[in-house]
CHARMM-style PDB file with segment names, atoms N, HN, CA, C and O in Angstrom:
ATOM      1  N   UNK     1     -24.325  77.068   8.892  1.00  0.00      PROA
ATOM      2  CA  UNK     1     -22.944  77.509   8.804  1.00  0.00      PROA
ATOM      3  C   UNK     1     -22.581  78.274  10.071  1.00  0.00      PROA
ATOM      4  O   UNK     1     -23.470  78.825  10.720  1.00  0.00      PROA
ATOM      5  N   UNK     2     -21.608  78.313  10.356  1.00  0.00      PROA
ATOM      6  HN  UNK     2     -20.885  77.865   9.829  1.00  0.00      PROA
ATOM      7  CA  UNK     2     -20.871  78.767  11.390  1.00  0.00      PROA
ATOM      8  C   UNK     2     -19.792  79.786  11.247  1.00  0.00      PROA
ATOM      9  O   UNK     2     -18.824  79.189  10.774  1.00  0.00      PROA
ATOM     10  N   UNK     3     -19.506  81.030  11.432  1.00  0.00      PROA
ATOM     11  HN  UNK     3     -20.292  81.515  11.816  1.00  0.00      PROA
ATOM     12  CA  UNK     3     -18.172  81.645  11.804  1.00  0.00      PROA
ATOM     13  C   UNK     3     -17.109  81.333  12.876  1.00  0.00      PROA
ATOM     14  O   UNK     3     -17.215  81.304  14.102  1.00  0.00      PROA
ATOM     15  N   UNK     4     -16.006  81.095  12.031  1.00  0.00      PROA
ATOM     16  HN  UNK     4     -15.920  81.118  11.035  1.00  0.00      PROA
ATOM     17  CA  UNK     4     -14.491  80.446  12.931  1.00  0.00      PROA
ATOM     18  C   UNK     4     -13.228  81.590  12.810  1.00  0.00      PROA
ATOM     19  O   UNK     4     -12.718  82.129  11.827  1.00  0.00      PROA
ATOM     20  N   UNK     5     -13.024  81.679  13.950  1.00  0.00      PROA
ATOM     21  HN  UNK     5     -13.439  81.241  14.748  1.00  0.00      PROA
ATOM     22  CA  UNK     5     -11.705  82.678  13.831  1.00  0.00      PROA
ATOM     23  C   UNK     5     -10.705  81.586  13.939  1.00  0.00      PROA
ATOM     24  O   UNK     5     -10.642  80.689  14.780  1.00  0.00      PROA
ATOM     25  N   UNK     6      -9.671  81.924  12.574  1.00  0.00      PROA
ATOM     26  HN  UNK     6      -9.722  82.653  11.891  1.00  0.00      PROA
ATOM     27  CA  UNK     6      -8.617  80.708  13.116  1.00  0.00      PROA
ATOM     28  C   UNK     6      -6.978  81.757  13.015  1.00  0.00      PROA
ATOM     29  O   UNK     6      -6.710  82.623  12.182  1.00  0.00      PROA
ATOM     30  N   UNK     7      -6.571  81.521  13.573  1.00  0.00      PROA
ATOM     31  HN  UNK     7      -6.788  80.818  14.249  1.00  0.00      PROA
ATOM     32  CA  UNK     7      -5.464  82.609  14.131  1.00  0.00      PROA
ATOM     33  C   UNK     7      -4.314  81.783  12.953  1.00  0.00      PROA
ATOM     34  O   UNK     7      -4.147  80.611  12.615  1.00  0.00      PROA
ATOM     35  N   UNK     8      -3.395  83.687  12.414  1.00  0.00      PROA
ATOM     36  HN  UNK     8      -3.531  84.639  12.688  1.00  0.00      PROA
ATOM     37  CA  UNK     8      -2.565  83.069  11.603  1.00  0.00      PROA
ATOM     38  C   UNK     8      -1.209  83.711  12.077  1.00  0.00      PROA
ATOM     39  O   UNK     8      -0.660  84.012  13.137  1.00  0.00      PROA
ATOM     40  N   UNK     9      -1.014  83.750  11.009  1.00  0.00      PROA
ATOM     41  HN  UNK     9      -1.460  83.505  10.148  1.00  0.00      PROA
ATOM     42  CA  UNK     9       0.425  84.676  11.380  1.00  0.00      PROA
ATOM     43  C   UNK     9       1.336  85.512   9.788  1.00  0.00      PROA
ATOM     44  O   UNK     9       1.017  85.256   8.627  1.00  0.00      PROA
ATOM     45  N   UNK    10       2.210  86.273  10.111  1.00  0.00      PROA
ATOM     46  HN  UNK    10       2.469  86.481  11.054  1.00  0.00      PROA
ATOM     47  CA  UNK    10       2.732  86.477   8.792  1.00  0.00      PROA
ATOM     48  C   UNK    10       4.014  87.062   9.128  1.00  0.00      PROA
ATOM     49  O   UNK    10       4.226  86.931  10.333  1.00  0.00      PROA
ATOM     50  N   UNK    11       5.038  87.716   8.457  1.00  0.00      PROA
ATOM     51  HN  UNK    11       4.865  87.823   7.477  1.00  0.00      PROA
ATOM     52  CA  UNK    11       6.074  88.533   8.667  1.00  0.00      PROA
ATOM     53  C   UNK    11       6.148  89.988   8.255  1.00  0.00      PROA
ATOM     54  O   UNK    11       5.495  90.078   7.215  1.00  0.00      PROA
ATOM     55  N   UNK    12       6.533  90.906   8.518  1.00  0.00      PROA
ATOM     56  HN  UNK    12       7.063  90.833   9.362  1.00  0.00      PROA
ATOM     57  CA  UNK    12       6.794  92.228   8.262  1.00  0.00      PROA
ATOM     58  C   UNK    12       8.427  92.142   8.731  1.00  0.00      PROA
ATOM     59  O   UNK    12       9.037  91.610   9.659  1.00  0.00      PROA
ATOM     60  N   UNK    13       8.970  93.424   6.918  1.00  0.00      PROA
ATOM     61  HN  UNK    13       8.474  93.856   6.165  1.00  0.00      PROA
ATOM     62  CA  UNK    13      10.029  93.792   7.126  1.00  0.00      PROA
ATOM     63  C   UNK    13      10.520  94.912   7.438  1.00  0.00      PROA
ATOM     64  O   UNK    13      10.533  95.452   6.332  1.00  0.00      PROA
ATOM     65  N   UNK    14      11.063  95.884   8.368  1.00  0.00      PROA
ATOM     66  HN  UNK    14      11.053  95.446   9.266  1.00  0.00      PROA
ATOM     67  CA  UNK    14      11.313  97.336   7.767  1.00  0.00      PROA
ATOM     68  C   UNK    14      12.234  97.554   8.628  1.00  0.00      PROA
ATOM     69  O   UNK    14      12.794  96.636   9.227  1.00  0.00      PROA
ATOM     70  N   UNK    15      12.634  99.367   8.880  1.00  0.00      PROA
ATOM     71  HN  UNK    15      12.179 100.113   8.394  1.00  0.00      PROA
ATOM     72  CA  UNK    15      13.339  99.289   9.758  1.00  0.00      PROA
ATOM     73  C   UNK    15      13.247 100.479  10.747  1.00  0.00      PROA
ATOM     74  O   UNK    15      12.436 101.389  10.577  1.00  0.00      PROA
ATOM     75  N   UNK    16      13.970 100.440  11.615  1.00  0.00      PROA
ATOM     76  HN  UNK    16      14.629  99.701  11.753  1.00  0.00      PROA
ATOM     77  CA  UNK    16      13.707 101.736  12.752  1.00  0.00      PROA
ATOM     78  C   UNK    16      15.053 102.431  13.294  1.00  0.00      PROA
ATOM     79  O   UNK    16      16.033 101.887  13.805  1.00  0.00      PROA
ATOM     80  N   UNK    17      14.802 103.868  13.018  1.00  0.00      PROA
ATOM     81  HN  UNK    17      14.006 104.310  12.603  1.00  0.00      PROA
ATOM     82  CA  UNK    17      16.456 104.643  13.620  1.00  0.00      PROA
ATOM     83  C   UNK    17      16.526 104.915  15.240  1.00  0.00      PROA
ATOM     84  O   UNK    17      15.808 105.489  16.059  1.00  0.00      PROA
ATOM     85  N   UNK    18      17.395 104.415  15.259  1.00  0.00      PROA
ATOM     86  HN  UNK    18      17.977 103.948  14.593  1.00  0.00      PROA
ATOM     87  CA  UNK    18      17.911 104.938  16.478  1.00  0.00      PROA
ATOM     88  C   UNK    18      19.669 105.628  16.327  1.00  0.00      PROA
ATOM     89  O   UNK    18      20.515 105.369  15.471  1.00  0.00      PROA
ATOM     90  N   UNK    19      19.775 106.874  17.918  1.00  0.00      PROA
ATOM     91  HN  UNK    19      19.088 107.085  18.613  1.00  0.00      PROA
ATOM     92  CA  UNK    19      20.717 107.319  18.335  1.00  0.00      PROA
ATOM     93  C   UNK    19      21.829 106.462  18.528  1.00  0.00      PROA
ATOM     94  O   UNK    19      21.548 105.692  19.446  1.00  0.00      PROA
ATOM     95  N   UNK    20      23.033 106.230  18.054  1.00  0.00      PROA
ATOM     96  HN  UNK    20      23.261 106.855  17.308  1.00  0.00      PROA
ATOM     97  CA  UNK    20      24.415 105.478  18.757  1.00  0.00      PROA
ATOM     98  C   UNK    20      25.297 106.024  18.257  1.00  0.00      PROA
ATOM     99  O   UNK    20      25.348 106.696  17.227  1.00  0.00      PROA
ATOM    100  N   UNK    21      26.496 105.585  19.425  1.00  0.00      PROA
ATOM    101  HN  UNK    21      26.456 105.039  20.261  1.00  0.00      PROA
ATOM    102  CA  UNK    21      27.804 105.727  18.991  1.00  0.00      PROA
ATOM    103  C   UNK    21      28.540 104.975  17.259  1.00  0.00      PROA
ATOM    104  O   UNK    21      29.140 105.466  16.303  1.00  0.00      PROA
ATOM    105  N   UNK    22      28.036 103.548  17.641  1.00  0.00      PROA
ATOM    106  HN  UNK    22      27.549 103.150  18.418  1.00  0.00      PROA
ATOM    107  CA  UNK    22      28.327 103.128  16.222  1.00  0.00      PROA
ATOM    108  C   UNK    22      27.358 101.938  16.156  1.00  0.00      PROA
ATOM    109  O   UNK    22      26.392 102.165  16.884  1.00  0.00      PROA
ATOM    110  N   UNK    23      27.289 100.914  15.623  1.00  0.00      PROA
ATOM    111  HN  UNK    23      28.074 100.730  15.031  1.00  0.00      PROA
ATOM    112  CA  UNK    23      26.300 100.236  14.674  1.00  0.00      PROA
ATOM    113  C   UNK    23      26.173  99.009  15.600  1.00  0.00      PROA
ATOM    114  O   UNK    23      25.079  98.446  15.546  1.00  0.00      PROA
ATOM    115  N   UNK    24      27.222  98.419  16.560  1.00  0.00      PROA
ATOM    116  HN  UNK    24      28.110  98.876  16.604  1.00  0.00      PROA
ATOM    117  CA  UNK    24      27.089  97.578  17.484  1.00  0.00      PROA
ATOM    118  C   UNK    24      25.633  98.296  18.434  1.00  0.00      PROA
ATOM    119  O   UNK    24      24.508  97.801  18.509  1.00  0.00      PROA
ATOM    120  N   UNK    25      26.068  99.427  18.995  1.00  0.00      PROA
ATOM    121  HN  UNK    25      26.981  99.829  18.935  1.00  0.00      PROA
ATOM    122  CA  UNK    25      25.200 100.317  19.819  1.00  0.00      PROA
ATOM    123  C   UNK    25      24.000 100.071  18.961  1.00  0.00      PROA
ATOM    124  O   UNK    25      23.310  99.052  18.957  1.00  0.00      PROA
ATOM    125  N   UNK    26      23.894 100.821  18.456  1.00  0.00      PROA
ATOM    126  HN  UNK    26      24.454 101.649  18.460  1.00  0.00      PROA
ATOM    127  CA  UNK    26      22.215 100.392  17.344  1.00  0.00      PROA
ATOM    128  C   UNK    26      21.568  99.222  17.594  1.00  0.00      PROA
ATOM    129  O   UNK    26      20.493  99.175  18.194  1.00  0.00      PROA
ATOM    130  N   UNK    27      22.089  98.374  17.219  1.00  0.00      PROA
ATOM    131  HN  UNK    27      22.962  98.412  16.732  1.00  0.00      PROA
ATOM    132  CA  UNK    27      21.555  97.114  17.046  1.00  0.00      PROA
ATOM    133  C   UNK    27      21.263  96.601  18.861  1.00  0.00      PROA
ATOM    134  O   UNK    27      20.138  96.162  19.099  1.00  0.00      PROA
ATOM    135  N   UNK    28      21.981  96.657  19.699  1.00  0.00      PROA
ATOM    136  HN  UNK    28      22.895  97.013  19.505  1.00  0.00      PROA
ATOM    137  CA  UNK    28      21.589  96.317  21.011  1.00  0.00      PROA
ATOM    138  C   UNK    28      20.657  97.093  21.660  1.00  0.00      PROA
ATOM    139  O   UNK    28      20.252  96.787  22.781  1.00  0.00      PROA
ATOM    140  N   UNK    29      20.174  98.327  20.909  1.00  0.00      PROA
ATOM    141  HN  UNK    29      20.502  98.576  19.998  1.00  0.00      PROA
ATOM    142  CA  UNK    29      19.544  99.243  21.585  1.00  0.00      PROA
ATOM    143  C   UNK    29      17.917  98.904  21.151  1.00  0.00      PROA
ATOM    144  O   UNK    29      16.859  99.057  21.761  1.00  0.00      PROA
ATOM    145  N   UNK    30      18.296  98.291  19.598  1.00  0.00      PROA
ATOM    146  HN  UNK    30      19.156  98.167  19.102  1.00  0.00      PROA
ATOM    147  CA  UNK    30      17.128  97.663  19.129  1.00  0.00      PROA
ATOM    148  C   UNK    30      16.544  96.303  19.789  1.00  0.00      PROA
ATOM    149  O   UNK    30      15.365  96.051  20.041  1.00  0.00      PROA
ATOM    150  N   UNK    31      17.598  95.558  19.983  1.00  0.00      PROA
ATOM    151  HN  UNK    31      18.555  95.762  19.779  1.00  0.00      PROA
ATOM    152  CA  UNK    31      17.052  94.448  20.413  1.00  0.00      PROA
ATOM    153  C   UNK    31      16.344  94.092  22.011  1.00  0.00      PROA
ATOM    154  O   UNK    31      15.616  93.165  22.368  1.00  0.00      PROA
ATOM    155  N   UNK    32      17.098  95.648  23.005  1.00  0.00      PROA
ATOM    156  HN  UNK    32      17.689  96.401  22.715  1.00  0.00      PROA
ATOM    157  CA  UNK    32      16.949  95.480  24.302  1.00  0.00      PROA
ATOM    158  C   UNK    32      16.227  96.175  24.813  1.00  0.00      PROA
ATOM    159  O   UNK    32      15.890  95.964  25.978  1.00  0.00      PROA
ATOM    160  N   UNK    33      15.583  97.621  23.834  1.00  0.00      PROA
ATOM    161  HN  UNK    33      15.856  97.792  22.888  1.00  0.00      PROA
ATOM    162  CA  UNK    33      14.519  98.498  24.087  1.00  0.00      PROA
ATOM    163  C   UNK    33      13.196  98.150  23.469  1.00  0.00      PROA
ATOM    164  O   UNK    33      12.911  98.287  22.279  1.00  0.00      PROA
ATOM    165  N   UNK    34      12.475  97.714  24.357  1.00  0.00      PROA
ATOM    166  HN  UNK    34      12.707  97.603  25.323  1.00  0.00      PROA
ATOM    167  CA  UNK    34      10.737  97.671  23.987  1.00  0.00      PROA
ATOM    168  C   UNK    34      10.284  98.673  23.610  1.00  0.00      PROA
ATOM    169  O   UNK    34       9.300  98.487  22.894  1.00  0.00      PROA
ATOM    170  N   UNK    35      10.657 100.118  23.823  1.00  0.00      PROA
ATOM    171  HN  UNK    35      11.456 100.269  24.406  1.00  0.00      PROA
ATOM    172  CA  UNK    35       9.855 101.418  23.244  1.00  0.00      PROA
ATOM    173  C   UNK    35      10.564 101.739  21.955  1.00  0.00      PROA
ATOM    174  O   UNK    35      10.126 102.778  21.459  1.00  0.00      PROA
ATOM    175  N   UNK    36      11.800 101.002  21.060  1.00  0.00      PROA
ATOM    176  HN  UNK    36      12.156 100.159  21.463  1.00  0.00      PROA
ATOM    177  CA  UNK    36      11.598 101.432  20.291  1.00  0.00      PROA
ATOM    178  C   UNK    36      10.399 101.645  19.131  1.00  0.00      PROA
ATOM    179  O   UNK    36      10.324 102.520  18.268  1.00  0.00      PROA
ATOM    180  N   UNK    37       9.441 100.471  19.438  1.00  0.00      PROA
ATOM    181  HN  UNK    37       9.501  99.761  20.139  1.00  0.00      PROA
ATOM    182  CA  UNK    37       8.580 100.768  18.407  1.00  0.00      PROA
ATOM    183  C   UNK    37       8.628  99.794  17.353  1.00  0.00      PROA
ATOM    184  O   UNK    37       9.721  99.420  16.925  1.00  0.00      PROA
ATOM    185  N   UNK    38       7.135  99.177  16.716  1.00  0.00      PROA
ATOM    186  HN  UNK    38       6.248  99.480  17.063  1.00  0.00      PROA
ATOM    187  CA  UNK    38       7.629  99.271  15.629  1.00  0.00      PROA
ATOM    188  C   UNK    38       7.586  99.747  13.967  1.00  0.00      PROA
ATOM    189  O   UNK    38       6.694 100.484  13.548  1.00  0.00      PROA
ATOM    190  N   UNK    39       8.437  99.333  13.289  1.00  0.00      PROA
ATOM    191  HN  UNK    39       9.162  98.734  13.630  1.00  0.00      PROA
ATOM    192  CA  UNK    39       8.576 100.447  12.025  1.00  0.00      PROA
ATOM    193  C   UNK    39       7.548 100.916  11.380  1.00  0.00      PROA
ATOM    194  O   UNK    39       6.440 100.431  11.154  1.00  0.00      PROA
ATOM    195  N   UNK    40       8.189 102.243  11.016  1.00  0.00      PROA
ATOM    196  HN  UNK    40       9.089 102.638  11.199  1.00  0.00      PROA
ATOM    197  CA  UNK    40       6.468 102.627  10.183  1.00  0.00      PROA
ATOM    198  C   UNK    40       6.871 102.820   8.737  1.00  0.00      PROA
ATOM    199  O   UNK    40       6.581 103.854   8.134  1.00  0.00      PROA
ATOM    200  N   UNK    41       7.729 101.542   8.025  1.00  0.00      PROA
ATOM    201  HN  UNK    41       7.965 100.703   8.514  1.00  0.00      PROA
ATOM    202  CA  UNK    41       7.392 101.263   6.647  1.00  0.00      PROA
ATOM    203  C   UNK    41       7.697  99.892   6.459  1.00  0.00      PROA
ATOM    204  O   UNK    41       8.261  99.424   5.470  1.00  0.00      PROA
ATOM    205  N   UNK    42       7.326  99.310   7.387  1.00  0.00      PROA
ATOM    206  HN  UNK    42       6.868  99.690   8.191  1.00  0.00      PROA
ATOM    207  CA  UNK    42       6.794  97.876   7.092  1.00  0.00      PROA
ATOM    208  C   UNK    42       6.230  97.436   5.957  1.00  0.00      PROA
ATOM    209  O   UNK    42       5.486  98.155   5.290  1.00  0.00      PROA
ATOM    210  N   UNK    43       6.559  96.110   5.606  1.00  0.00      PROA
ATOM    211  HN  UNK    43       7.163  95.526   6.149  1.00  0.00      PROA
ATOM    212  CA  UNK    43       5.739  95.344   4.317  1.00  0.00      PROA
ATOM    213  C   UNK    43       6.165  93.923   4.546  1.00  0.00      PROA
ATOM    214  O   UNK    43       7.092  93.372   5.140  1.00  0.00      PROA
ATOM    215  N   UNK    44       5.001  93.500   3.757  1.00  0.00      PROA
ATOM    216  HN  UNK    44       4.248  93.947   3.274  1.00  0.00      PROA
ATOM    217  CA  UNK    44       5.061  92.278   3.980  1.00  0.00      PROA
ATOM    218  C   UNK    44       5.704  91.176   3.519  1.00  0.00      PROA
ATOM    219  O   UNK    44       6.001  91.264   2.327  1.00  0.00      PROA
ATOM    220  N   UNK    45       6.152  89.744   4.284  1.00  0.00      PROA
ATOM    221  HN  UNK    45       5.911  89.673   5.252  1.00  0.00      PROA
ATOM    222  CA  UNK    45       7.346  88.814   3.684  1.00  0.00      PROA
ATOM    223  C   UNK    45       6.136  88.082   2.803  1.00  0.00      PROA
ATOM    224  O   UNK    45       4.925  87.914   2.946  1.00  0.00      PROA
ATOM    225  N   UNK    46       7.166  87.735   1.793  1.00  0.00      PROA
ATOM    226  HN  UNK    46       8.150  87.872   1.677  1.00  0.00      PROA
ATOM    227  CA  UNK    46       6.392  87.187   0.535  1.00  0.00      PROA
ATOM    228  C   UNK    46       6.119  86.055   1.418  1.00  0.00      PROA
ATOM    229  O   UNK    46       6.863  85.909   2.387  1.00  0.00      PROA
ATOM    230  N   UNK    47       4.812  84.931   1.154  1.00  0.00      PROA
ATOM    231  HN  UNK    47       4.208  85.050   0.367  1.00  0.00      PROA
ATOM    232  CA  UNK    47       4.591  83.761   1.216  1.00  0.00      PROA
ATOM    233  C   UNK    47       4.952  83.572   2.966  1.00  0.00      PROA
ATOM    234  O   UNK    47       5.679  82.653   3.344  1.00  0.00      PROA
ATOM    235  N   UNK    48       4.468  84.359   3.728  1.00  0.00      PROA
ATOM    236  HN  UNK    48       3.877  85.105   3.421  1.00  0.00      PROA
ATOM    237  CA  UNK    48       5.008  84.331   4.865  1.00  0.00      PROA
ATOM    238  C   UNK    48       3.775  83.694   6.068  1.00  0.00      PROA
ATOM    239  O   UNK    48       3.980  83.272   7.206  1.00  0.00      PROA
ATOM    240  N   UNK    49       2.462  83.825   5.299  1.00  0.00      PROA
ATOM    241  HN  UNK    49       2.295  84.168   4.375  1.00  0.00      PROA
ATOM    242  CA  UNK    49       1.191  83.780   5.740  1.00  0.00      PROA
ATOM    243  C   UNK    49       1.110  82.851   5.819  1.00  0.00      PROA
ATOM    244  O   UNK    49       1.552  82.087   4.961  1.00  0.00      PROA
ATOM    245  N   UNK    50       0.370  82.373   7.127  1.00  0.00      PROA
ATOM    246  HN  UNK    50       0.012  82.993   7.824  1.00  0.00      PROA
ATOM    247  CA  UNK    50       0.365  80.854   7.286  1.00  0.00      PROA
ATOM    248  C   UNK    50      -0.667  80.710   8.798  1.00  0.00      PROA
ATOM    249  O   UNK    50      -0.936  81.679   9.508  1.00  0.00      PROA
ATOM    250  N   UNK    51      -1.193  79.126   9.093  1.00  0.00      PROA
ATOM    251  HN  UNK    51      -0.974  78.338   8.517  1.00  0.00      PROA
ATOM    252  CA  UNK    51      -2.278  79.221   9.734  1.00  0.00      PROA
ATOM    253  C   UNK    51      -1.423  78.289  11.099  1.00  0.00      PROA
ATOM    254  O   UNK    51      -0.961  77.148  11.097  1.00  0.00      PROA
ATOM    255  N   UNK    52      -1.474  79.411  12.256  1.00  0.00      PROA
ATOM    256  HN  UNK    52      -1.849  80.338  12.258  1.00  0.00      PROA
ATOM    257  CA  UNK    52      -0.861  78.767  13.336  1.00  0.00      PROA
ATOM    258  C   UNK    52      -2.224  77.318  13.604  1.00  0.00      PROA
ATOM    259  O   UNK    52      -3.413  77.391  13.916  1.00  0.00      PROA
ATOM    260  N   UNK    53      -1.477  76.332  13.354  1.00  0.00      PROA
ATOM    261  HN  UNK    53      -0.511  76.273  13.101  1.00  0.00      PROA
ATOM    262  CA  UNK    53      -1.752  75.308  13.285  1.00  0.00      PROA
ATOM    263  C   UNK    53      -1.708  74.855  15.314  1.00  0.00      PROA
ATOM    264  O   UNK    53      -2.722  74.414  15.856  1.00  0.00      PROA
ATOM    265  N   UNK    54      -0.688  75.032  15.924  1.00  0.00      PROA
ATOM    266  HN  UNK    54       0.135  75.390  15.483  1.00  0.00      PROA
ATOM    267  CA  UNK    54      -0.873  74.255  16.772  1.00  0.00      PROA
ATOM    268  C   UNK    54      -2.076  74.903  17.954  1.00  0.00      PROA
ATOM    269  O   UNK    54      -2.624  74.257  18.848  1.00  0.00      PROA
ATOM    270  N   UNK    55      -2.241  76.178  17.669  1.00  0.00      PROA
ATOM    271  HN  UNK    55      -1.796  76.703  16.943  1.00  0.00      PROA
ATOM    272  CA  UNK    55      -3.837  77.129  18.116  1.00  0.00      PROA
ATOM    273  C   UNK    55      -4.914  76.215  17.589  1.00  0.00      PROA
ATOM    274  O   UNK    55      -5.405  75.414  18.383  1.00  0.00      PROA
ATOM    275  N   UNK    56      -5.197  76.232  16.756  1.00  0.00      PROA
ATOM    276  HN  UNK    56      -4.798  76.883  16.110  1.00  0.00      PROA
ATOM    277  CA  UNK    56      -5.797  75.389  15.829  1.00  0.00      PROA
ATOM    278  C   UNK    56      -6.360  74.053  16.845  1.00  0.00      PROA
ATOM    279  O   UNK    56      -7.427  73.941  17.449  1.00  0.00      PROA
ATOM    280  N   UNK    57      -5.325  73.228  16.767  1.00  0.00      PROA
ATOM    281  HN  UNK    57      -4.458  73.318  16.276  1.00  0.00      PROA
ATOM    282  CA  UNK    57      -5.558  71.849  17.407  1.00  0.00      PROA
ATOM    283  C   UNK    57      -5.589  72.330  18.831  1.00  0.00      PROA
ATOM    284  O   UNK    57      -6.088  71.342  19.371  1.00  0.00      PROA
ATOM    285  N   UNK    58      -5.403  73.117  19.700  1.00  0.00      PROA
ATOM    286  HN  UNK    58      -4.997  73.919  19.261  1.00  0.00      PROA
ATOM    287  CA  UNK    58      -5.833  73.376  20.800  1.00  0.00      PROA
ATOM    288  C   UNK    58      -6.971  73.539  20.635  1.00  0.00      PROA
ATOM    289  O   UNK    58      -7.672  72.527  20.654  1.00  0.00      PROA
ATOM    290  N   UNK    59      -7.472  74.555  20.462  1.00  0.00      PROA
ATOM    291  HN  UNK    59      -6.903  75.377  20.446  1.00  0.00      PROA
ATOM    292  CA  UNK    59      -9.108  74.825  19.956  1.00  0.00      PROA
ATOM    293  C   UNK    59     -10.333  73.823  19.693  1.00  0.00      PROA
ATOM    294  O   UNK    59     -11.544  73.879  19.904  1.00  0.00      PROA
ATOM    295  N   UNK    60      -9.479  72.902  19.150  1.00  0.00      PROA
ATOM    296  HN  UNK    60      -8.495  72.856  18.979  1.00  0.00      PROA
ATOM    297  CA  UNK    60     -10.301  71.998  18.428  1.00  0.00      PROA
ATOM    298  C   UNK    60     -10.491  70.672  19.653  1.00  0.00      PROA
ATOM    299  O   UNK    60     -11.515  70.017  19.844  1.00  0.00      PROA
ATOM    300  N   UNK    61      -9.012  70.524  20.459  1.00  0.00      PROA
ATOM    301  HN  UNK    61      -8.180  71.056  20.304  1.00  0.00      PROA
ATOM    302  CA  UNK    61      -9.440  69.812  22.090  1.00  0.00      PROA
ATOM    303  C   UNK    61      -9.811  70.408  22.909  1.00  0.00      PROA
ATOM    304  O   UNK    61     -10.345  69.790  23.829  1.00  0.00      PROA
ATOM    305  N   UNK    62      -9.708  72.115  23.010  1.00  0.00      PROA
ATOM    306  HN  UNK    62      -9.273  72.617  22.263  1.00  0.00      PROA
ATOM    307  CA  UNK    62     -10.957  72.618  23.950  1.00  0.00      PROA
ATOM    308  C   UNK    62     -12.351  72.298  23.412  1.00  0.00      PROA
ATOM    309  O   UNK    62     -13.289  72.608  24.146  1.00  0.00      PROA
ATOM    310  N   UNK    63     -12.547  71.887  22.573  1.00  0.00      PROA
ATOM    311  HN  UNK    63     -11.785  71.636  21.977  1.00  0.00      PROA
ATOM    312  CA  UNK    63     -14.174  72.220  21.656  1.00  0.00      PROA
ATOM    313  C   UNK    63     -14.953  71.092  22.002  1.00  0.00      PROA
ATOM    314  O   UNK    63     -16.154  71.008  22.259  1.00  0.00      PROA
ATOM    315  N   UNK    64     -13.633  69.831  21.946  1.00  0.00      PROA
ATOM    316  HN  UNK    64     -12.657  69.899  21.737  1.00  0.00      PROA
ATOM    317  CA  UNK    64     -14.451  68.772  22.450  1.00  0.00      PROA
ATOM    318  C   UNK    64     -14.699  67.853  23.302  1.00  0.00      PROA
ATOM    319  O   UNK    64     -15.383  66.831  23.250  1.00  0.00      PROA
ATOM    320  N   UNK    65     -13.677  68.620  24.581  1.00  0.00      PROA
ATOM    321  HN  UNK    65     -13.121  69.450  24.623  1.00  0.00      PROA
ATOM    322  CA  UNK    65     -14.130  68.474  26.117  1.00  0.00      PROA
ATOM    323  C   UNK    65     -14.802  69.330  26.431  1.00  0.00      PROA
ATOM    324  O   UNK    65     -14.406  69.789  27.503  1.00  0.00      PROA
ATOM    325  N   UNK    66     -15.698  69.851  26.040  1.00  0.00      PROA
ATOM    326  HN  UNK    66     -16.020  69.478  25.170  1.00  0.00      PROA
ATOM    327  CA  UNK    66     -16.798  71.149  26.437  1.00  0.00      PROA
ATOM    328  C   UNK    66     -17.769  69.902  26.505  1.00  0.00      PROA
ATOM    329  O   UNK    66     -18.376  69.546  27.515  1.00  0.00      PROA
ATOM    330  N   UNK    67     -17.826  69.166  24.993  1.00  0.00      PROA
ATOM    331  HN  UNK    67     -17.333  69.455  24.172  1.00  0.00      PROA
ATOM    332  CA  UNK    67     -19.469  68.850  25.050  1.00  0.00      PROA
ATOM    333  C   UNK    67     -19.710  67.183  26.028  1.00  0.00      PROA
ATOM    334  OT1 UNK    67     -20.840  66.730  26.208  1.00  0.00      PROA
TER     335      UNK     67
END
């Protein structure tokens, strides 16, 4: 037997405050600032888990131009 890391993925929902004038401001400040961060009451999207597939098939044509 062998150990395989196979890379997945999932979603998280939550949210994060920021300073603005009004709610347009917010939202651009979120989308255009990298330091906001992210949230610290995250949870997870139902049924969101899933196996990045096209990693996967890369992996699997690096594996077998090696040998």
């Amino acid at each position: 037997m062998k150990d395989y890391k196979i890379p997945v993925s999932w979603q998280m929902y939550g949210s994060v405050t920021v300073k603005a004038k009004n709610i347009h401001d917010a939202v651009n400040i979120v989308e255009q600032d990298p330091t906001v961060g992210l949230p610290s009451n995250g949870t997870y999207v139902e049924a969101s888990w899933e196996v990045d597939w096209e990693m996967v098939e890369y992996e699997i044509s690096n594996e077998t131009e090696v040998k």
